[in-house]
matplotlib code that plots the C-alpha trace (Angstrom):
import matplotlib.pyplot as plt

x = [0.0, 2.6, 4.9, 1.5, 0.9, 4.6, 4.6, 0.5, 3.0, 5.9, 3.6, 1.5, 4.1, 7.4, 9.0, 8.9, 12.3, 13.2, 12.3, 16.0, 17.8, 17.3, 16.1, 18.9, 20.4, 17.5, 17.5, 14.2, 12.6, 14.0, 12.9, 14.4, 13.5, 15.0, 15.2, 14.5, 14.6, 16.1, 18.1, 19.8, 19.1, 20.2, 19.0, 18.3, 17.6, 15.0, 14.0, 10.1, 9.9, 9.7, 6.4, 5.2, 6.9, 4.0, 7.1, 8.1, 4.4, 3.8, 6.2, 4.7, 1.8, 3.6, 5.1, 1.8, 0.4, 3.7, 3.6, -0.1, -0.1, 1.1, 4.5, 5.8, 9.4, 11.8, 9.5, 10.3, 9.8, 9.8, 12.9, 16.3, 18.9, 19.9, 16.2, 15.7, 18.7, 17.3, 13.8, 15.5, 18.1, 15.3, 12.9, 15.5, 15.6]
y = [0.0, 2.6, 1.6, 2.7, 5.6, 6.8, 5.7, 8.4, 10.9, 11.0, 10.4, 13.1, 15.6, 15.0, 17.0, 15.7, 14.2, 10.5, 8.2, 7.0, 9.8, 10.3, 6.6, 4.4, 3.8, 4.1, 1.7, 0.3, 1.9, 5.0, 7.7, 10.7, 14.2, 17.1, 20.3, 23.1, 27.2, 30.3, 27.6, 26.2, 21.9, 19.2, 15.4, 13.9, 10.0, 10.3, 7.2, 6.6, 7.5, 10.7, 10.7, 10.5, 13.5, 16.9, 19.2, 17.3, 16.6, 20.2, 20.3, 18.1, 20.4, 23.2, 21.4, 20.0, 24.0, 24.7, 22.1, 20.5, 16.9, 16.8, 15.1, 12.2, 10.5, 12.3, 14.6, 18.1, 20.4, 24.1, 24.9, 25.4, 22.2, 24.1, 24.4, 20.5, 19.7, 21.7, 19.8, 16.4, 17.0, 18.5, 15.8, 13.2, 14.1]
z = [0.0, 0.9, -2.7, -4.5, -2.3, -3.3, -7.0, -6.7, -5.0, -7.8, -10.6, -9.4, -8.3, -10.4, -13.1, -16.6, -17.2, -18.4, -15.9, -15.7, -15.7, -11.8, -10.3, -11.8, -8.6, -6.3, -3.4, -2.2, 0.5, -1.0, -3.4, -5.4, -4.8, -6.5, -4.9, -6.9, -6.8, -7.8, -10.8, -7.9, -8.0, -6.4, -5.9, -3.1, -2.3, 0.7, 3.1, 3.0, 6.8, 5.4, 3.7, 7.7, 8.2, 8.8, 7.4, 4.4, 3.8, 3.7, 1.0, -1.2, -1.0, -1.9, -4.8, -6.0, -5.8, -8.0, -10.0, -10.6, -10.8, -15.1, -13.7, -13.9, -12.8, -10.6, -7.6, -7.4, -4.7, -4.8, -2.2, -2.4, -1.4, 1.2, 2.5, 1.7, 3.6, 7.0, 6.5, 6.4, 8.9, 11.7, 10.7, 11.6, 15.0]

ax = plt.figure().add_subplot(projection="3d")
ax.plot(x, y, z, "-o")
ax.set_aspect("equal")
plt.show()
């Protein structure tokens, strides 16, 4: 239930790109976010235990207010890495 949950997530929320240019090397129980803003990107390889996660969840929202739901592949979010990297790093603990 949660791997279809994810694959409505990404499908819903990610940026058009091919669908292996980003998830080659994802491991499972893991999924690929790219941080995005002001032409600053970076990808990031996230655990699952974040889509539990109010902040990062909130983040998805904003990304699916950006974004719409046309997207498929890699999931974008509308912050900088540096932002991404605060969410994840206070989330953890």
């Amino acid at each position: 239930m949660l791997k279809s949950l994810v694959r409505k997530i990404q499908k819903g929320l990610s940026l058009i790109v091919p669908k292996n240019y980003f998830n080659e090397d994802v491991r499972e129980g893991y999924f690929v976010v790219v941080a995005m803003k002001d032409g600053e990107t970076k990808r990031f390889m996230i655990g699952l235990e974040y889509l539990n996660d109010p902040v990062f969840l909130r983040l998805l929202d904003q990304a699916r207010e950006e974004y719409g739901f046309r997207q498929q592949g890699t999931l974008a979010v509308p912050c900088g890495p540096q932002e991404l990297q605060n969410i994840l790093h206070s989330s953890r603990g």
